[in-house]
C-alpha positions in Angstrom: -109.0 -111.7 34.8 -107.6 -112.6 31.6 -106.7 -116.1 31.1 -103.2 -117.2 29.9 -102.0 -115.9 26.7 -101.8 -119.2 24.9 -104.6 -120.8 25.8 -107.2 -117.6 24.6 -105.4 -118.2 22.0 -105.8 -121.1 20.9 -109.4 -121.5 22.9 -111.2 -118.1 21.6 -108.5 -116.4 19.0 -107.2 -113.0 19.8 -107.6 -109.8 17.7 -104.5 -107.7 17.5 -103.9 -104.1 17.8 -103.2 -101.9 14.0 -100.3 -99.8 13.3 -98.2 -97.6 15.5 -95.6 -95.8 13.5 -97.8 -94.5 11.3 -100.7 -93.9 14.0 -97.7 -91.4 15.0 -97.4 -89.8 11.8 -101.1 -89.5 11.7 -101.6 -87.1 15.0 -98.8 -84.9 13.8 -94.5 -86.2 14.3 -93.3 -86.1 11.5 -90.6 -89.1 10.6 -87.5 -86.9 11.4 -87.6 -87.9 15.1 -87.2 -91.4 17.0 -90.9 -92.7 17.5 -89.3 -95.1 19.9 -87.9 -92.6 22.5 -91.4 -91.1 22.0 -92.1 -93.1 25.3 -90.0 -91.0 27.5 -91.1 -87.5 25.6 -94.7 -87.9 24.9 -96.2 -90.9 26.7 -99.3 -89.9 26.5 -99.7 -89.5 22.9 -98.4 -93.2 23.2 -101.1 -94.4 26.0 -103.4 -92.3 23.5 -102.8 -94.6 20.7 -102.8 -97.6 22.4 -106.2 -96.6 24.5 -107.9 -95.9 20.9 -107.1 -99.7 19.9 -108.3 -101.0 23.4 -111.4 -99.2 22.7 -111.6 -100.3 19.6 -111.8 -104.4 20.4 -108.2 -104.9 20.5 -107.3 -107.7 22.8 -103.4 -107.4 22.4 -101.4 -103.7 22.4 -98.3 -103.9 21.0 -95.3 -102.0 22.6 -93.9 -98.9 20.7 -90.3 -100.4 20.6 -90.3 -101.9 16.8 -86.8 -100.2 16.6 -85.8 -99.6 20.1 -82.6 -101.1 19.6 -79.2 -99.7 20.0 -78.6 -99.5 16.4 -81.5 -97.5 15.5 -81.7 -95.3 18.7 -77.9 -94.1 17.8 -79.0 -92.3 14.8 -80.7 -90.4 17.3 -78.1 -90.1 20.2 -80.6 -92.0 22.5 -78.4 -95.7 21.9 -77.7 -95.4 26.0 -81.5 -95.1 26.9 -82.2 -98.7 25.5 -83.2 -100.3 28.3 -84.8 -97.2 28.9 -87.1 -96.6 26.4 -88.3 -99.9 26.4 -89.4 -100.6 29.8 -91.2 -97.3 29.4 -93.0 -98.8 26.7 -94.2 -101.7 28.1 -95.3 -99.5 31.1 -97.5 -97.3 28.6 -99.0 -100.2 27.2 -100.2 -102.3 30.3 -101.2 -99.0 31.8 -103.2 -98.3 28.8 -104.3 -101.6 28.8 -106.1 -101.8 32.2 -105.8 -105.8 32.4 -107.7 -105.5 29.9 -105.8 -106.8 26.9 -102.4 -108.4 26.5 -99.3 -106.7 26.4 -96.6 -108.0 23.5 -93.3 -106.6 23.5 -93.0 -105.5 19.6 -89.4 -106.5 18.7 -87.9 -106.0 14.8 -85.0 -107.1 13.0 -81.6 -105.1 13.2 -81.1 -105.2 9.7 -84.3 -103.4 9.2 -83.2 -99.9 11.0 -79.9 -99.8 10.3 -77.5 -101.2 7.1 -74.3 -101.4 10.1 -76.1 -104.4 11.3 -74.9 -106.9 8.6 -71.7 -106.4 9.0 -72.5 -107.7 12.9 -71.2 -110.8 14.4 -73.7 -113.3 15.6 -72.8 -112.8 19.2 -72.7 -108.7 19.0 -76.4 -109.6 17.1 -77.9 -111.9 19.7 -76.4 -108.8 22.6 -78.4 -105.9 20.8 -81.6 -107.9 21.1 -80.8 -109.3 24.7 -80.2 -105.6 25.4 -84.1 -104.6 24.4 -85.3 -107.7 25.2 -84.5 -107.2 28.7 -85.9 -103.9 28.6 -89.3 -105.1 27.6 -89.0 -108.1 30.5 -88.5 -105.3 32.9 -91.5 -103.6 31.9 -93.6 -107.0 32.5 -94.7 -107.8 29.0 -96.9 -111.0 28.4 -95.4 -112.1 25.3 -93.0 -111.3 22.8 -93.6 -110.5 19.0 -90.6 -111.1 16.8 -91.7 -109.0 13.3 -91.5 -107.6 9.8 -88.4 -110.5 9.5 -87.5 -110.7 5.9 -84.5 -113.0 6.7 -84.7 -115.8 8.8 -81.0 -116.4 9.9 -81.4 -113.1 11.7 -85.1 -114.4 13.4 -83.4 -117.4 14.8 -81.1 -115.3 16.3 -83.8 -113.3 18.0 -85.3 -116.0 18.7 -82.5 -117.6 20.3 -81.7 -114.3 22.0 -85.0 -114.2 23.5 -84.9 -118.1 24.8 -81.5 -117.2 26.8 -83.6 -114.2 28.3 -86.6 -115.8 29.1 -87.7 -119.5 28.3 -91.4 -119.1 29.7 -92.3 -115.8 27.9 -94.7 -116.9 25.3 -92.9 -116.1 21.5 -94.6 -114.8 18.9 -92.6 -115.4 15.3 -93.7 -113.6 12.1 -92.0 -113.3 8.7 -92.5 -111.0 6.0 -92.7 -112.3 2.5 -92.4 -110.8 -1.0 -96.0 -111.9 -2.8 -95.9 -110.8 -6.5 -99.3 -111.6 -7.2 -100.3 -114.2 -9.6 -96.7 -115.3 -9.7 -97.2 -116.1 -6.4 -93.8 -115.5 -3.9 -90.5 -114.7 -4.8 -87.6 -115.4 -2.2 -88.9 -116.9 0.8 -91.7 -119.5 0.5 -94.6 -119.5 3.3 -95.1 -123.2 3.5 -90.7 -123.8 3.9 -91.3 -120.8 6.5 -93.9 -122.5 8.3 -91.9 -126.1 8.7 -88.5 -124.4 9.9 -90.0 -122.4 12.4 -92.4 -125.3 13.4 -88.8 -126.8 15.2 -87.8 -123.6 16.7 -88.5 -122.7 19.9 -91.6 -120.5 19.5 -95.4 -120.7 20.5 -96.9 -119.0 17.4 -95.9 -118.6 13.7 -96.8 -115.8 11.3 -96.9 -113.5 8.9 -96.9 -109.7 8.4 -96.5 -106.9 6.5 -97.0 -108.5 2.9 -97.7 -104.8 0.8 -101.5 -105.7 1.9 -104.0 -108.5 3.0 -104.2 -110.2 -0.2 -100.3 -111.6 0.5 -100.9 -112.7 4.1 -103.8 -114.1 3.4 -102.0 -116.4 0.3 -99.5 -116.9 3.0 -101.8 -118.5 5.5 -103.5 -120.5 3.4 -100.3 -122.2 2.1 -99.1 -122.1 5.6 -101.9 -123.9 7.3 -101.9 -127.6 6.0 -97.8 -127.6 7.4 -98.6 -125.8 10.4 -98.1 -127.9 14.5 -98.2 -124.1 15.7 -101.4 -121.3 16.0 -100.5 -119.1 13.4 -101.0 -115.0 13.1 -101.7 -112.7 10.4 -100.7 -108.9 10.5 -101.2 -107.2 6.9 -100.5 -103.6 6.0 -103.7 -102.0 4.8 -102.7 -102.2 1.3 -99.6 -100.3 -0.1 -99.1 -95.9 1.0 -99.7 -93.1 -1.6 -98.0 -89.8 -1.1 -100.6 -87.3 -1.0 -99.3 -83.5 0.0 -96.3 -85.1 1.1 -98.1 -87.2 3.4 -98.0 -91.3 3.6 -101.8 -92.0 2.8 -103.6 -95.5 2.8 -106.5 -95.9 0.8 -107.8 -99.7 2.7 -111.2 -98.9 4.1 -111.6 -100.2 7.5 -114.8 -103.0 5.3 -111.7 -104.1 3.0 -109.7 -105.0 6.1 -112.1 -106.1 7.8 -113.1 -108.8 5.1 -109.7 -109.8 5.1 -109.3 -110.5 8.7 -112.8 -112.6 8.4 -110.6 -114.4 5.2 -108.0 -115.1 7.3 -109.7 -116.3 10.4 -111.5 -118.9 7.8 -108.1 -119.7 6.7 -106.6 -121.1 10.3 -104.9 -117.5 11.7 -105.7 -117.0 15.0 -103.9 -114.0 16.5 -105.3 -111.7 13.8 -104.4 -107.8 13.5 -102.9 -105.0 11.5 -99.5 -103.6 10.6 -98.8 -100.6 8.8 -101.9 -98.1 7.7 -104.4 -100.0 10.1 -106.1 -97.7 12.0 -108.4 -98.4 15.1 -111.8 -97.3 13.0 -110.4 -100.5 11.3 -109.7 -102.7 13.9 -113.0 -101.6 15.4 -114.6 -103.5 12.2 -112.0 -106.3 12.4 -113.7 -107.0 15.5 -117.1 -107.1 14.1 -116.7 -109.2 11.1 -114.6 -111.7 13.3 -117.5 -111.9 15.7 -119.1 -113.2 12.7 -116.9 -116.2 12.5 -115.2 -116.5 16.1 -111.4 -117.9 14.5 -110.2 -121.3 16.7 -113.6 -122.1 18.1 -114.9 -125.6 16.9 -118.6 -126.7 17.2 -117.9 -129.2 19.6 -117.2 -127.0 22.2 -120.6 -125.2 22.5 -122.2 -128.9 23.2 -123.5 -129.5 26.5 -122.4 -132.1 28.4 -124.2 -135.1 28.5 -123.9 -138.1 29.9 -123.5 -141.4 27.9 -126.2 -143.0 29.3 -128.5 -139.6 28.3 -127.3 -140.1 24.9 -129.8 -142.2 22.4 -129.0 -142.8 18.7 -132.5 -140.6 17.7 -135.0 -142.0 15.2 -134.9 -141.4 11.2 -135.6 -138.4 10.1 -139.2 -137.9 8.2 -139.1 -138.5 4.6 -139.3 -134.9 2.8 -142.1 -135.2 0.9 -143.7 -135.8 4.3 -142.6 -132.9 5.8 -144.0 -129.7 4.0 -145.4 -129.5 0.3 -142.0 -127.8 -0.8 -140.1 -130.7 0.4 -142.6 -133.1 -1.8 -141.6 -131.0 -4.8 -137.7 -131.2 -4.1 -136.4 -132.2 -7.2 -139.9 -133.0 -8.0 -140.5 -130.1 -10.7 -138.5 -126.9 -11.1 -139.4 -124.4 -8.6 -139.9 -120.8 -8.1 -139.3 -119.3 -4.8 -139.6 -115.2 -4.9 -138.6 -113.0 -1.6 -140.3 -110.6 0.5 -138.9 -108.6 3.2 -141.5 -108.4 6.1 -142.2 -104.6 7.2 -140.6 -102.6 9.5 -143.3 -101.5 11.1 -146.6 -103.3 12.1 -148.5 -102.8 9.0 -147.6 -106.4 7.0 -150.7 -105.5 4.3 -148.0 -104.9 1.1 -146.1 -108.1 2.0 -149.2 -109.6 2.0 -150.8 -108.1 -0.6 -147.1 -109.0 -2.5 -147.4 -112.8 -1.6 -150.7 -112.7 -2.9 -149.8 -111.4 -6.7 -146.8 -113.5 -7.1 -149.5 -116.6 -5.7 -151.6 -116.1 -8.7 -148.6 -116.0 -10.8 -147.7 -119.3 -10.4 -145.2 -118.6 -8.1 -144.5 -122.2 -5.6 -143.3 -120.7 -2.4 -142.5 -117.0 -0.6 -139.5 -117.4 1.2 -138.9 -114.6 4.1 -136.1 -112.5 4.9 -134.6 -112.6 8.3 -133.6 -108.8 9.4 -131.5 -108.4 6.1 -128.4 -106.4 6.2 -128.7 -106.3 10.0 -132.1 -104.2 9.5 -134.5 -104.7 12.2 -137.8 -106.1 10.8 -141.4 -108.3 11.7 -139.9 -112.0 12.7 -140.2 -113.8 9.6 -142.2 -116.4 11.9 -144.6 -113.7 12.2 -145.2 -112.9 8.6 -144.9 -116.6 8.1 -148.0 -117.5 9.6 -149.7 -113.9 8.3 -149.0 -115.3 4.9 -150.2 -119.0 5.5 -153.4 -117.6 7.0 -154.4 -114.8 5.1 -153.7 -116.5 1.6 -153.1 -120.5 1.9 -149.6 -119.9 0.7 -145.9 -121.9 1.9 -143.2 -120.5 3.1 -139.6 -120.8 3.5 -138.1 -118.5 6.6 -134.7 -117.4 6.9 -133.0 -118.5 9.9 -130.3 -116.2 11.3 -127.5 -117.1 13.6 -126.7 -113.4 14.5 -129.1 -112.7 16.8 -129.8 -115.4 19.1 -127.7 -117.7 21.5 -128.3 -121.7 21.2 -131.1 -122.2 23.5 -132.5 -119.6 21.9 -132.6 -121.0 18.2 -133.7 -124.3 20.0 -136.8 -122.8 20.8 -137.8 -120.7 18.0 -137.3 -124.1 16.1 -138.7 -126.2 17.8 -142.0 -123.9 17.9 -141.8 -123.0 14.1 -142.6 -126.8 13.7 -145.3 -126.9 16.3 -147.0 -124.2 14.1 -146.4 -125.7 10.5 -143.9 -123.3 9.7 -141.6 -126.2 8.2 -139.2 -124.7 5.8 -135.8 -123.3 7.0 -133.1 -121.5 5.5 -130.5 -121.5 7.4 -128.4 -118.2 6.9 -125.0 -117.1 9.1 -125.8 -113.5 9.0 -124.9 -109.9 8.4 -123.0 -108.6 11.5 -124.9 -105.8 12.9 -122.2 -103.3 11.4 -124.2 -102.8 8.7 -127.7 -102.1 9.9 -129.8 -99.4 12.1 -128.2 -100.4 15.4 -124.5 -100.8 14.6 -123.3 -100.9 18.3 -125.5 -104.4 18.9 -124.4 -107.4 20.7 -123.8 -109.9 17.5 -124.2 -113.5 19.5 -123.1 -116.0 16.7 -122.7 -119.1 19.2 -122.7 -120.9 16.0 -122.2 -120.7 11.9 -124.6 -121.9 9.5 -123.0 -125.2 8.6 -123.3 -125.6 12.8 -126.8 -124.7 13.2 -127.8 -126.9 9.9 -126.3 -130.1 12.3 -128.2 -128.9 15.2 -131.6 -128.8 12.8 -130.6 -132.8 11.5 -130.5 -133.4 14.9 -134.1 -132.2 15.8 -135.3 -133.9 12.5 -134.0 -137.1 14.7 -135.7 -136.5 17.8 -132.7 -134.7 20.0 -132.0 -131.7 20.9 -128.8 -129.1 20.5 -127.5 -131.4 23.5 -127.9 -134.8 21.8 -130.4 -135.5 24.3 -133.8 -136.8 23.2 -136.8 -134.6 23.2 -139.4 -137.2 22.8 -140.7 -136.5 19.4 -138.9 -135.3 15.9 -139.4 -132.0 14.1 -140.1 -132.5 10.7 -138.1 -129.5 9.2 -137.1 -128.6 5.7 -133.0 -127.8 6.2 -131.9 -125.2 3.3 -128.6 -123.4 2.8 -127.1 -120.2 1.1 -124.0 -120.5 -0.8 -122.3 -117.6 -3.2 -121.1 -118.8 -6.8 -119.5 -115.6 -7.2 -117.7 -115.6 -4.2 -113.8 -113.7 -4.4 -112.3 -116.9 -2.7 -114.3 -119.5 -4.6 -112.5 -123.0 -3.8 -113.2 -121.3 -0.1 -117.1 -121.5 -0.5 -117.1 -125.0 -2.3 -115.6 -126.3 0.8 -118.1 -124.3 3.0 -121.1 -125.5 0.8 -119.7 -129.6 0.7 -119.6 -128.8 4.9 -123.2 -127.7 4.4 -124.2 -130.9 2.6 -122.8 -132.8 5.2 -124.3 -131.7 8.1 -127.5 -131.9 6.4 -128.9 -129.5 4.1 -131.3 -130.4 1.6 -131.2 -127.9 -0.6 -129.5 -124.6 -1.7 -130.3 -121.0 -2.5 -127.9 -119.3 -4.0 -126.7 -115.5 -3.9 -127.8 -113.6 -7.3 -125.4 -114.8 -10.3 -125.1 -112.3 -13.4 -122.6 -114.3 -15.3 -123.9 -117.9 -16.2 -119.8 -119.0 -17.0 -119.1 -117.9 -13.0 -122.0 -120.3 -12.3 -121.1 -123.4 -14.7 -117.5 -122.7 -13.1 -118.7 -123.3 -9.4 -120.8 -126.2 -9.6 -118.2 -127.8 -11.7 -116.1 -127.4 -8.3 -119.0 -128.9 -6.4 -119.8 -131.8 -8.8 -118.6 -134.6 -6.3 -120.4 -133.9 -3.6 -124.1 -131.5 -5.0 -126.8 -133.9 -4.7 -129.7 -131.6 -3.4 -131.9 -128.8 -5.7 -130.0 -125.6 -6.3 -131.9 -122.8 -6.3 -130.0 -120.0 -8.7 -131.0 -116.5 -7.0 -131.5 -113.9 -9.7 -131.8 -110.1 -8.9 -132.7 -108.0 -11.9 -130.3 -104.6 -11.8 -133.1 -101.5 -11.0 -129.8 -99.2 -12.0 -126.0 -98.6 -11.9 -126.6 -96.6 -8.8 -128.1 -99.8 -7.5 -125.6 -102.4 -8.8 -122.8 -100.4 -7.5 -124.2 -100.5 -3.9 -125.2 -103.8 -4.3 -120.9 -104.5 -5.2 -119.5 -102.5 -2.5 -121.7 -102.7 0.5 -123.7 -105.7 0.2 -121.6 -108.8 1.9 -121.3 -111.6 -1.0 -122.7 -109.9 -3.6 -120.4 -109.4 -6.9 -121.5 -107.9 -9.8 -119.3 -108.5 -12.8 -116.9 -105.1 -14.3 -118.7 -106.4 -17.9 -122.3 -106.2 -16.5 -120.9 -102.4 -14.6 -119.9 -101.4 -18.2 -123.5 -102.3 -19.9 -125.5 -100.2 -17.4 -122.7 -97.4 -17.6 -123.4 -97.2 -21.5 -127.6 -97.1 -20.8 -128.2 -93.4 -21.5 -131.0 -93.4 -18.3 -132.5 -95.1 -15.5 -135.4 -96.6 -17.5 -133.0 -98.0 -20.0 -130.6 -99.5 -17.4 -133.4 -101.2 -15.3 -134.2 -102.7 -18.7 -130.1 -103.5 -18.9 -130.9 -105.1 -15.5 -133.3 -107.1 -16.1 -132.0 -108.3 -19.6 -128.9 -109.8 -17.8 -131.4 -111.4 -15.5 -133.4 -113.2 -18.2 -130.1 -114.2 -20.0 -128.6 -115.7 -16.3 -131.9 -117.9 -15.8 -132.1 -118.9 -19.7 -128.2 -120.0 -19.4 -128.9 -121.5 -15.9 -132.0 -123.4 -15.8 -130.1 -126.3 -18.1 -127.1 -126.9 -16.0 -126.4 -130.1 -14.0 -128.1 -129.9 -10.3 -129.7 -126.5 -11.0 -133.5 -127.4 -10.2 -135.2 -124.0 -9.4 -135.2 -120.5 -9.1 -134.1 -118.2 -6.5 -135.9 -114.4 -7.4 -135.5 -111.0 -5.3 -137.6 -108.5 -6.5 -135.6 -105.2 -6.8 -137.1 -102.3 -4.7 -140.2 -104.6 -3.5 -141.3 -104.8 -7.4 -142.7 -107.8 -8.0 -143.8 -106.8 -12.0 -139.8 -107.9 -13.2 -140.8 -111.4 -11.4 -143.3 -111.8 -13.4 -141.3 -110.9 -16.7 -138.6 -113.6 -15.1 -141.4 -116.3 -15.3 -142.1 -116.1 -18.7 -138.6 -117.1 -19.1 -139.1 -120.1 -16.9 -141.9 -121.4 -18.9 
């Protein structure tokens, strides 16, 4: 039983449907017929469509009645089957939908279909969308979705139109807005939007179309400091090229995907796709959003507990009580390397990995926690194989993919009772990308979440606030990205970090030393724990371009690209790679707050550490 549309809205977000119109085009009608009366000749290429979304994680189908109004249908000769048409595709929809997902009732602007309509009266307006409006109430849709509105004199009449017809249904508002790119928007301005339609008479406000995600997403993040409404985001996967005559999007269903995770961090929460969006992409809308969950808040995963249960917990251990690595903190300029435990049962070249990087001088191994979703020995396990078999620290990745609250409560709390003190706590790779793509991500909470719940152990309660009768003693650590696309974005994610308690920071690999100065500048105010730089020497191009385009978070600059392109072969671009390496941590190791060294060795090879540490010392 799904709840009511509003409040899963605002309680849990909603992921839209994609495109329709060209969905159609896709699977074979070409643009010479009416895709709207498609309802009464062809439903089931409709239900089709709509079933493919459903299946993909959509949990709202919109109807296929964007122009089922009388204007547009008359081009057609089907202007008497209004009503028609439109209660036929609300019927298709909730059909197709099997209670499963909401139904919204797709309604765009007059002006869009047909030029006739600007030379309309208000009140011959306001009866052509009371005439499909009706149509889609007929057909029992549970909401409305005003869209693709370039001007809003016409959306207020809609809107107003819609009011008269129903003042329950909830109303859906979205805009679309010219975004030029650096010169930000011309015409209509997404915060001026925002505060008109924040006195109208409509439940949520947003934004569609936009030639791609990069506009909406510009658009929501002006829109969301101004906004008393839940706002949606709908982009276009990028703009159309014509190849053989045929509309073609180039978006990959990552790209969107990405962008919906964007704009979920941004405030959307009704978050889907307009034209190009196909389900393969809504499929991985779904995914990354699981990674992020848009319009739930920490506080709602707490327990509850009552006052009297509640106890202000103790003082947390002092760090250089806690593990050796906390005792250097700041102490001396560290050197943690990574190993990715085996994925299999045989640990002996992790091991035997830890060990030469030991007698390297290298302070602390820190473990990998099934990296790019690949499933891999608990870095617990190969923790304590490490510890054991050659007397050296730790620091284990901590995930928040794979395991529910009470979960993470545990593994925690027994990582302490074993010694295994040093945590780094990570969000995590949605499972997307690994071996087992179809897996249950759980993400009850994010990193900055999780890093709360840890202070709170450090103090002798648990994920409930309720005491637990003696404190952990754990090491809290954080990942941030300096070379992040949205970089003010991270800042703010890292400062959130830092204030739920992390103690100190490892950092995704930086190839540009500039990119670097430029984001701890950002962070100045508030970066007063070690920062760890990571550094990944380049093994090839072939490497650095997978690294670039599959690899969440990780950027590698177009002027580092264009010094491995001009290497002649493989040996003499890993020695490109590793030469950009050496000049990253020379640059680096000087700047304000940067106090050690974050190394992944490419391909397992831990011989380029070892040429890395000679620039250390």
């Amino acid at each position: 039983m799904l709840k009511p549309f509003l409040e899963a809205l605002t309680e849990d977000g909603i992921l839209g449907d994609g495109a329709m119109g060209t969905e159609i085009y896709a699977r074979g009608i070409f643009i010479n017929r009416s895709y709207d009366e498609l309802n009464l000749s062809s439903p089931k290429l409709i239900r089709d469509i709509h079933s493919d979304y459903l299946n993909a994680g959509a949990q709202l189908l919109e109807t296929n009645t964007f122009t089922a109004n009388r204007l547009a249908l008359a081009a057609y000769g089907f202007e008497k089957k209004v009503k028609e048409i439109n209660r036929a595709g609300a019927s298709i929809a909730k059909d197709a939908a099997k209670g499963q997902a909401y139904v919204a009732g797709s309604v765009g602007p007059l002006s869009w279909a047909a030029k006739a309509a600007r030379s309309l009266g208000k009140t011959e307006i306001k009866e052509l969308f009371a005439e499909q409006i009706e149509g889609l109430l007929e057909g029992e849709v549970d909401c409305l979705i005003l869209e693709t509105f370039y001007n809003l004199e016409e959306l207020k009449m809609a809107v107003e139109t819609a009011r008269r017809v129903s003042k329950k249904i909830p109303l859906i508002a979205q805009v679309t807005l010219q975004y030029e790119g650096e010169e930000g928007f011309k015409g209509l301005q997404p915060a001026d939007v925002c505060q008109k339609l924040n006195n109208w008479d409509v439940d949520v406000i947003g934004v569609n179309c936009c030639a791609g995600p990069v506009g909406v997403l510009e658009a929501i993040k002006l829109m969301h400091p101004v906004a008393t409404k839940p706002l949606s985001a709908f982009p276009n996967a990028g703009l159309p090229q014509t190849k053989q005559n045929r509309l073609i999007y180039m978006a990959t269903p990552e790209y969107m995907a990405e962008y919906a995770r964007r704009l979920g961090q941004a405030g959307a929460l009704l978050i889907g796709g307009c034209c190009g969006t196909t389900p393969a992409m809504i499929k991985e809308m779904k995914r990354y959003l699981k990674t992020l969950r848009p319009g739930k808040k920490i506080e709602t995963i707490h327990a509850q507990v009552k006052e009297e249960e509640k106890i202000a917990g103790c003082e947390p251990l002092p760090l250089e009580k806690r593990s050796q690595f906390g005792a250097n903190l700041g102490k001396k300029f560290m050197v943690s390397v990574e190993i990715d435990p085996p994925k299999g049962l045989d640990a002996s070249r992790a091991v035997a990995g830890a060990k030469f990087l030991k007698g390297h001088g290298v302070d602390v191994i820190n473990i990998a926690d099934g990296p790019r979703a690949m499933a891999r020995m608990s870095p617990m396990a190969m923790s304590v194989l490490i510890r054991d078999q050659i007397g050296m620290e730790t620091v284990i990745h901590y995930c928040c993919r794979d395991r529910n609250l009470l979960g993470m409560q545990m593994d925690l709390i027994g990582c302490n009772a074993i010694g295994l003190k040093n945590i780094l706590v990570i969000t995590g790779d949605p499972p997307k990308m690994g071996e087992y793509p179809d897996a249950t991500p759980v993400f009850d909470v994010d990193a900055i979440g999780l890093i709360h719940f840890i202070k709170n152990l450090n103090r002798g309660l648990d994920f409930s606030n309720r005491p637990i009768g003696e404190a952990t003693s754990l090491v809290i650590g954080c990942g941030c990205n300096p070379g992040a696309i949205d970089m003010d974005l991270e800042a703010e994610r890292l400062r959130k970090k830092i204030e739920a308690g992390a103690e100190f920071i490892f950092s995704q690999p930086v190839y540009e030393s500039k990119l670097l100065d430029t984001f701890l500048t950002k962070c100045r105010g508030f970066l007063k724990i070690p920062f760890f730089i990571g550094v990944l020497p380049l093994a090839s191009l072939k490497n650095a371009e997978f690294l670039h385009n599959e690899v969440p978070g990780m950027q590698v600059p177009d002027s580092v690209m264009d010094r491995l392109r001009q290497a002649v072969s493989k040996e003499a671009q890993r020695d490109v790679g590793l030469t950009v390496a050496k000049e990253a941590l020379r640059e680096a190791r000087d700047m304000p707050g940067v106090q050690g060294v974050y190394i992944f060795p490419p391909f397992g090879k831990y011989e380029p550490v070892v040429e890395l540490l000679e620039v250390i010392r």
